[in-house]
C-alpha positions as CSV (number, residue, x, y, z in Angstrom):
1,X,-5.3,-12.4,-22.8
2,X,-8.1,-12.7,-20.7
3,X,-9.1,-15.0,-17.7
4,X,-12.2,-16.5,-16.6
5,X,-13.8,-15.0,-13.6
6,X,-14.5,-17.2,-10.8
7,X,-17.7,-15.4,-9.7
8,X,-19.4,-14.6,-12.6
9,X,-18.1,-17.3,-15.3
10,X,-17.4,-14.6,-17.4
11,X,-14.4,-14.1,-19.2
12,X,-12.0,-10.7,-17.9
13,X,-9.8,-8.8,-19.3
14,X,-7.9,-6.6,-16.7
15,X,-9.0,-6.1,-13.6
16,X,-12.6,-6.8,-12.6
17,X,-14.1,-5.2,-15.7
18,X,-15.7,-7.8,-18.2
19,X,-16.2,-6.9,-22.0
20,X,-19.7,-7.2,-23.1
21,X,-20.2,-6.4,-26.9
22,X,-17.9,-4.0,-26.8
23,X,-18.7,-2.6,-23.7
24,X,-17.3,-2.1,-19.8
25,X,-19.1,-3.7,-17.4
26,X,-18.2,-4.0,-13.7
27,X,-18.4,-7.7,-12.1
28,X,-20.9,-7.3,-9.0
29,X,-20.8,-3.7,-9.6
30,X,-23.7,-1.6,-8.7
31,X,-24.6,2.1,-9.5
32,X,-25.2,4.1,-12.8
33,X,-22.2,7.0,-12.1
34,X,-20.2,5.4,-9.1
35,X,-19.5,1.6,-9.3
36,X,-19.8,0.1,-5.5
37,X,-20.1,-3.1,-4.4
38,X,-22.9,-4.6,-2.7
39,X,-24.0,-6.4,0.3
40,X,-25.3,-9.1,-1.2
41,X,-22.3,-9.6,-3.7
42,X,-19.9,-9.4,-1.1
43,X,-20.0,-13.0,0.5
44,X,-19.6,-13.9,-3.3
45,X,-16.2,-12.3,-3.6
46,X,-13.1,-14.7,-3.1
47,X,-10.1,-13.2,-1.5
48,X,-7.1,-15.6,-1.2
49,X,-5.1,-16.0,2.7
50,X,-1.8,-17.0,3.0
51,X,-1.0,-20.0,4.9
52,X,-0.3,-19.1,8.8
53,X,3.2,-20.0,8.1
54,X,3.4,-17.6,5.6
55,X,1.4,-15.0,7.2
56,X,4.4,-14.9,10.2
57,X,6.9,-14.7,7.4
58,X,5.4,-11.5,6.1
59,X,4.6,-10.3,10.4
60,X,8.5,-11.0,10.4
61,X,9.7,-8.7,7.8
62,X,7.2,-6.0,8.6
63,X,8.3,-6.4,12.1
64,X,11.9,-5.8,10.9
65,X,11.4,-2.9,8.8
66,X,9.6,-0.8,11.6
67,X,12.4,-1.4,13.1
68,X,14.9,-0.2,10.8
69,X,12.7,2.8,10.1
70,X,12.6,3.6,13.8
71,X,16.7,3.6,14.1
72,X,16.5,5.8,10.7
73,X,14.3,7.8,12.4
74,X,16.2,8.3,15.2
75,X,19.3,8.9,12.9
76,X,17.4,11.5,11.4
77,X,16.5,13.2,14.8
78,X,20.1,13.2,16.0
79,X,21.7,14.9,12.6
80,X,18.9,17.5,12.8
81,X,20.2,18.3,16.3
82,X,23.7,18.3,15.4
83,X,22.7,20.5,12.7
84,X,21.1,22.9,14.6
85,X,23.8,22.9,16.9
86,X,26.5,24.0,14.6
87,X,23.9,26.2,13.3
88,X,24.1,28.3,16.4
89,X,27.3,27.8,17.0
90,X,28.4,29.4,13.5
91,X,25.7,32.3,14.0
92,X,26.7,33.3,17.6
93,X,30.2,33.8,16.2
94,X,31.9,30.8,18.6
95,X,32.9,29.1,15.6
96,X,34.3,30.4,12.2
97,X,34.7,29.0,9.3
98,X,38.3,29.7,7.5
């Protein structure tokens, strides 16, 4: 089930935790109550990039769903106005409902 860690050598199970005799032990972890990472043991972390190409992809359909949750947004705004609108409409009495 588990995989090898690149940093350490050691095998994982999930996550960053390594089993050690039938412990839990944190990879790079330091601190006895609160697991942190260290200075030291940062430049030793490997964090995978996407390609630039796919990097634009991902700008593209972030780009596209502020968007879309800008003209929802705006939506919104305008059916809360109607709203309150009718609202007062109904309350001052202008309009009944039959």
């Amino acid at each position: 089930m588990g995989r090898q860690c690149e940093v350490s050598g050691k095998k994982t199970s999930f996550g960053n935790h390594v089993t050690t005799r039938g412990k839990k032990k944190y990879l790079g972890g330091v601190g006895t109550k609160v697991t942190g990472i260290s200075k030291r043991n940062i430049p030793k972390l490997k964090m995978p990039v996407p390609s630039r190409l796919e990097q634009t992809a991902i700008a593209e359909v972030l780009a596209d769903m502020d968007a879309e949750l800008a003209a929802l947004e705006q939506r919104r705004a305008k059916t809360r106005a109607l709203k309150q609108a009718m609202m007062q409409e109904l309350l001052t009495g202008r309009i009944r409902l039959i």
